[in-house]
Structure formats: C-alpha cells, structure tokens
C-alpha positions in Angstrom: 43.5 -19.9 -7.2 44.1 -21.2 -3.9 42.1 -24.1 -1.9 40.0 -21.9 0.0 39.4 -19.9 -2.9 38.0 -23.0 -5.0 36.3 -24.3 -2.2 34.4 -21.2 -2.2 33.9 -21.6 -5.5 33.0 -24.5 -6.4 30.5 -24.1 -3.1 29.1 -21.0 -4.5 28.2 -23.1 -8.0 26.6 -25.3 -5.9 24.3 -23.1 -3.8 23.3 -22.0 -7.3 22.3 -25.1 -8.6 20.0 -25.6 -5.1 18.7 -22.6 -5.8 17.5 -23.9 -9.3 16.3 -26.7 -8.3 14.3 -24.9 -5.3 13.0 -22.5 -8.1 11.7 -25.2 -10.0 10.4 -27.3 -6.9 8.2 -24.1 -6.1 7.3 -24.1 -9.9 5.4 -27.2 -8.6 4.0 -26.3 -5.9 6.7 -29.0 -3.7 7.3 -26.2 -1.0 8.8 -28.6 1.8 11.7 -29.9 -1.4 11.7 -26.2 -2.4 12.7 -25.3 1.3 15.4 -28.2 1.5 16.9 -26.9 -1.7 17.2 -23.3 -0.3 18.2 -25.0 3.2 21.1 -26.5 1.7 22.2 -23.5 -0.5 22.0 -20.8 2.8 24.0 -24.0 4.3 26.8 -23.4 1.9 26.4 -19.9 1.3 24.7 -18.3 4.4 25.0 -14.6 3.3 23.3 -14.8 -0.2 20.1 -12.2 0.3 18.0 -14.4 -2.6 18.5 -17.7 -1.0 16.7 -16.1 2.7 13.9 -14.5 0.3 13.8 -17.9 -1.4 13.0 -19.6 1.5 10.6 -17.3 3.0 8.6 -17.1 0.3 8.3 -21.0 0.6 6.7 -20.3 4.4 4.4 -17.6 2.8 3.0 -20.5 0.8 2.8 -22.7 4.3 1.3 -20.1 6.1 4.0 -20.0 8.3 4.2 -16.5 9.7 7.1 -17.1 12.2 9.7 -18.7 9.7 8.7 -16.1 7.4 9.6 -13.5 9.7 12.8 -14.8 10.8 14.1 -15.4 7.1 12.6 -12.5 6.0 14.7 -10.5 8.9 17.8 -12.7 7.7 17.7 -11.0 4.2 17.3 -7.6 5.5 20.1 -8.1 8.0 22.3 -9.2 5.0 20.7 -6.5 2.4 18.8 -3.5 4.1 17.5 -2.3 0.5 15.9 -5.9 -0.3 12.5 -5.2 -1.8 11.5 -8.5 -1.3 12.7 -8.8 1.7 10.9 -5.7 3.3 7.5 -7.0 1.4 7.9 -10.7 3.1 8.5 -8.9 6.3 5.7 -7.1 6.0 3.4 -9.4 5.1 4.7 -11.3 8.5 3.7 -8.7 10.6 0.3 -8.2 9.1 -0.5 -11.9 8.9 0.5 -11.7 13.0 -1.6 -8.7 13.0 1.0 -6.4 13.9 -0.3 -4.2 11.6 1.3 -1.2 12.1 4.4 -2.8 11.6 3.2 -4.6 8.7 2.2 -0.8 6.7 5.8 0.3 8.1 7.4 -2.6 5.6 5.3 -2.6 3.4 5.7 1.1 2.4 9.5 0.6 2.8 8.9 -1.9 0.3 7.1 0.1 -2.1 9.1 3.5 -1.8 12.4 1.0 -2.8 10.4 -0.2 -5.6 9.6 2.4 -7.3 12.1 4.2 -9.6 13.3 4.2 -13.2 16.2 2.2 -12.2 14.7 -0.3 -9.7 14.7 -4.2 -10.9 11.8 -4.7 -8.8 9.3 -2.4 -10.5 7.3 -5.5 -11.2 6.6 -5.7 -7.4 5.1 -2.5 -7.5 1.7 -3.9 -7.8 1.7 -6.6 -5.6 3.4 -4.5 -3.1 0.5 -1.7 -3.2 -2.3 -4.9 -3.5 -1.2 -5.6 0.3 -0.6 -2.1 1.5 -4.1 -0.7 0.5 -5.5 -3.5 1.9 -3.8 -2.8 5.1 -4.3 0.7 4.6 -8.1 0.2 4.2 -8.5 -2.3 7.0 -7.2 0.6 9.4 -8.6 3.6 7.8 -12.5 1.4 8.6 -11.4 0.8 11.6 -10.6 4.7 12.5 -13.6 5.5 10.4 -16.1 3.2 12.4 -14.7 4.8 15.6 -15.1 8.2 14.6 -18.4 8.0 12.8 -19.8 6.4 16.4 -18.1 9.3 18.2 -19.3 12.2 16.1 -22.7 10.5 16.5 -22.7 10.4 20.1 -21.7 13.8 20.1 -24.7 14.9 17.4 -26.8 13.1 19.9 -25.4 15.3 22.6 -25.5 18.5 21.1 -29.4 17.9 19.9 -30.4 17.2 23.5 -28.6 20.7 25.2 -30.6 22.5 21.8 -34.4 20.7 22.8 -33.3 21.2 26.6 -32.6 24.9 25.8 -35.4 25.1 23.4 -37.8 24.3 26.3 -36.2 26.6 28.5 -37.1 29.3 26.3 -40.4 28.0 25.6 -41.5 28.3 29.1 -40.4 31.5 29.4 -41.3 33.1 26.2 -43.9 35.9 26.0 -45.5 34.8 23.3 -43.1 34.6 20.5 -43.6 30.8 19.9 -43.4 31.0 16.2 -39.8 32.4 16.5 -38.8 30.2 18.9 -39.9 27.4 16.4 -37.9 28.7 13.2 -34.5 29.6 15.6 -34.5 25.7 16.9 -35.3 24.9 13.2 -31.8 26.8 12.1 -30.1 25.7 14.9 -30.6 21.8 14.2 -29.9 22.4 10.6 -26.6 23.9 11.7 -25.9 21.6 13.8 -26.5 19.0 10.8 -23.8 20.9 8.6 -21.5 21.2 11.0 -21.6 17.3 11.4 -21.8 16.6 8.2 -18.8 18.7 7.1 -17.0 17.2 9.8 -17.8 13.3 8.4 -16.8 14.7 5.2 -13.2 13.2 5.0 -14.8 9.6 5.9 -17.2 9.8 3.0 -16.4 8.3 -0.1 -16.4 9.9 -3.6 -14.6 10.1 -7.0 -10.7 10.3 -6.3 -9.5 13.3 -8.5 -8.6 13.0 -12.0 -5.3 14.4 -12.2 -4.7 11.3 -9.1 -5.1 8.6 -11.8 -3.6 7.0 -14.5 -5.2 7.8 -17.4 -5.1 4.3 -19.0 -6.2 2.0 -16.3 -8.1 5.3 -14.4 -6.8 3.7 -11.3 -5.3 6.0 -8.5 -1.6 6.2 -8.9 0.9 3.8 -7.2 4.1 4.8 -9.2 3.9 7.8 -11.7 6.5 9.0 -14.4 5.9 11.8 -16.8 6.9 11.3 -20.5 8.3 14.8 -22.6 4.8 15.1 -23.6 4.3 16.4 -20.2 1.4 13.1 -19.8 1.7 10.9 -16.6 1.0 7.5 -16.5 1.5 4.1 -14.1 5.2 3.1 -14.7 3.8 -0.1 -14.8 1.5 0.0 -17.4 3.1 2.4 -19.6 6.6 0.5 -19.7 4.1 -2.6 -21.1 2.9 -0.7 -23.7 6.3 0.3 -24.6 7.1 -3.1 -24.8 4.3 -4.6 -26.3 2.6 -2.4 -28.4 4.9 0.0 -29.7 7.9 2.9 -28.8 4.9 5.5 -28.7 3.2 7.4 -26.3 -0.3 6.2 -26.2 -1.5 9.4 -26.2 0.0 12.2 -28.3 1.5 9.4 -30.7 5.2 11.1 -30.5 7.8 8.6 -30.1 8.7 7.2 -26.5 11.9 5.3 -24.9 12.0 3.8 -21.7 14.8 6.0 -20.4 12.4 9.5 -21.3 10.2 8.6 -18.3 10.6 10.2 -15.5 9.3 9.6 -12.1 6.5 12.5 -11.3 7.4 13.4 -8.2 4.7 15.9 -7.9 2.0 14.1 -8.4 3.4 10.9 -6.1 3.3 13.6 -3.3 -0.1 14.6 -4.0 -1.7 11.0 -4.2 0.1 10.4 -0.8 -1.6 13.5 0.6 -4.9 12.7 -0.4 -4.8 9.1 0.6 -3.5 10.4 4.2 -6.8 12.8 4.3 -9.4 10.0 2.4 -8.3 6.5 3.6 -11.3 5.4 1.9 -9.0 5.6 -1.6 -7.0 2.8 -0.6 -10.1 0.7 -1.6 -9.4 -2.0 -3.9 -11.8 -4.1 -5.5 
C-alpha cells in the first residue's frame, strides 16, 4: 500500500471514529459536540453521504433551517437516492415555508423508502408523519378557499332565482301557488348542486380496502403476502419478527422475502388522497 493510499486510510478510520463519537454525542442531546465530531469527519472525508446527514440532522435539533438545507443539499449532491437526505431537505423547505418544495422532497423521500429491498423502510413512517401533515396544511388551505368561493357563488345564484322569482310574480296571472312550489324546486336544486360540488371537501370514512387491516390506518406502504392479504410493510415485517413467521390472518406460514409490494392498491390510495386531501389527516 502506498502513502497516499494509507493516508487515506488511516483518514477514513478516523472520520469513523468522529462519527461515533458524534452518534453518541447526539445520544445525549450535545448537538454543538455532535456537530464538531461530524465537522471534523466531513473535514477528512468530505464525500461520505452519512457524515452531511449526520450533521444536518444535528441543525434539525437547533432549529437551524439554513444549515440544514445546505448539508442536506451536500448529501444529495454526493448521493441523489439518500432517503435521509431528501427527508432533511424537505423538512428545510417546509420549516422555511416553502412548502411546495417541501411535499416535492418529501414524497421523493418516501417513494425511495418504500420497497422490499430498501434499508430505510423504518423511515417510512416518519417520512409520511411530515408529508400528511404538509399535505393537510395545503389541502385546508385550498379547502377554505373553495368552500368561501362556492359560497359566494350559492349566494349569487339565490339572488338571480328571488330576482327572477319576483319577476314572475309581478307578472303572473294568478298562478301564485306554482310560482311558489317552482322557486321551492329551484332552491333545492340549487342546494344539491352545491352540495355535490363540496362533496370532495367533506370528510368521511376512507375506504376499507385503503387500509391496513391491523392498525386500520390508510396505507403508506402496502405489500401483499401469497394469501392474497395486504398489510403496512411496516407493521407486518414486526410481527414477523416479533410475534411469529405467520400471517396474522389466515395463520399459513410467512417469510419476509413472500411480501410483495401491492402496487395496486399504493396507486389507488394515491388517487384517493389526490381527490380527498382531507385523508391526509393525522391525529
């Protein structure tokens, strides 16, 4: 091995060390050592992903929106793919209230979490915790707009159907009764037509077949055993490993490697949630 080479080395060794010792500093809460620690590893090893990730997640802790941007663009510069780098970015953005930006990352972070393969599937969950919220905040902002709209516009309508109502009053020949029931009919269709046009706005039960039929929550990332049952990768990986190599349902016998991710159904829940914003609600 030559010099360089050992340098490189023995520098690499030692980034690692920093690293763990930054881990362990953030363990305890000592974000400024923690940041040191990652300081000095980039410092030795400046195109490490982990060590930029590291670090930003230190400025996440600090509140620190603009260093957390800025590392977090450092990792995806170094590795485009980086879960946790596109989830720290994200979190930026919204946190600057650039929200659209914000979503953009944060459902690049998700749709690179999820997968059978994918070491990050524990992210899944935080990843989604952020994104509804995001997704919420903006589907009640939308919602606010177009429920104040659609009322103006009710409002509207109601005034042309009295003014025309009293336009036929006056010159009616005695058909007053009629004229009474037809404005009756008119404001009731009016009513349905306004109602059915709130109707995507107004909360109700999501679907079923949408959620996870152990925690009955919608679905973030859904796999489909042999059984032909679909559950939250999440959820049905723990019970793989902690209760027992069995699905929960039909009892047959499950591995880890039979799941497979129900692309179906992840297209469906996307659909609904882009027609009822409201189901990004989380409590």
């Amino acid at each position: 091995m030559g010099l360089d080479a050992a340098a490189l080395a023995a520098a690499a060794i030692q980034a690692d060390r920093l690293k763990s010792d930054g881990n362990d500093y953030f363990k305890r809460k000592r974000f400024g050592a923690a940041i040191d620690a990652y300081t000095e590893a980039i410092t030795l090893c400046p195109n490490v992903p982990v060590y930029w990730t590291n670090r930003a997640l230190c400025h996440l802790k600090r509140n620190d929106w603009t260093r957390l941007e800025e590392d977090s663009r450092k990792a995806l510069e170094l590795d485009h793919k980086s879960v946790k780098a596109h989830y720290l970015m994200g979190l930026a953005f919204l946190r600057k209230e650039f929200y659209a930006e914000g979503i953009k990352q944060l459902e690049r972070a998700l749709d690179l979490g999820r997968g059978a393969k994918s070491g990050s599937s524990y992210m899944i969950e935080t990843i989604w915790q952020e994104l509804a919220k995001a997704k919420y905040l903006e589907w009640e902002r939308a919602s606010t707009k177009r429920s104040w709209d659609l009322q103006s516009l009710k409002e509207a309508c109601e005034v042309v159907l009295k003014e025309k109502h009293s336009k036929e009053y006056t010159q009616s020949e005695g058909f007053v009764d009629e004229l009474d029931q037809l404005q009756v009919e008119r404001l009731d269709l009016l009513q349905q037509v306004f109602q059915k046009a709130a109707a995507a706005d107004t909360p109700t039960e999501v679907p079923d077949y949408l959620c996870c039929k152990i925690t009955l929550d919608i679905f973030r990332d859904p796999v489909i055993t042999p059984s032909g049952v679909t559950y939250e990768r999440a959820v049905i990986l723990e019970h793989l490993q902690k209760v027992g190599k069995f699905d929960p349902l039909t009892h047959e016998p499950l591995n880890p490697s039979q799941l497979i991710p129900n692309l179906a159904i992840k297209a469906a829940v996307q659909a609904y949630l882009d027609e009822h914003g409201w189901a990004y609600r989380v409590d």
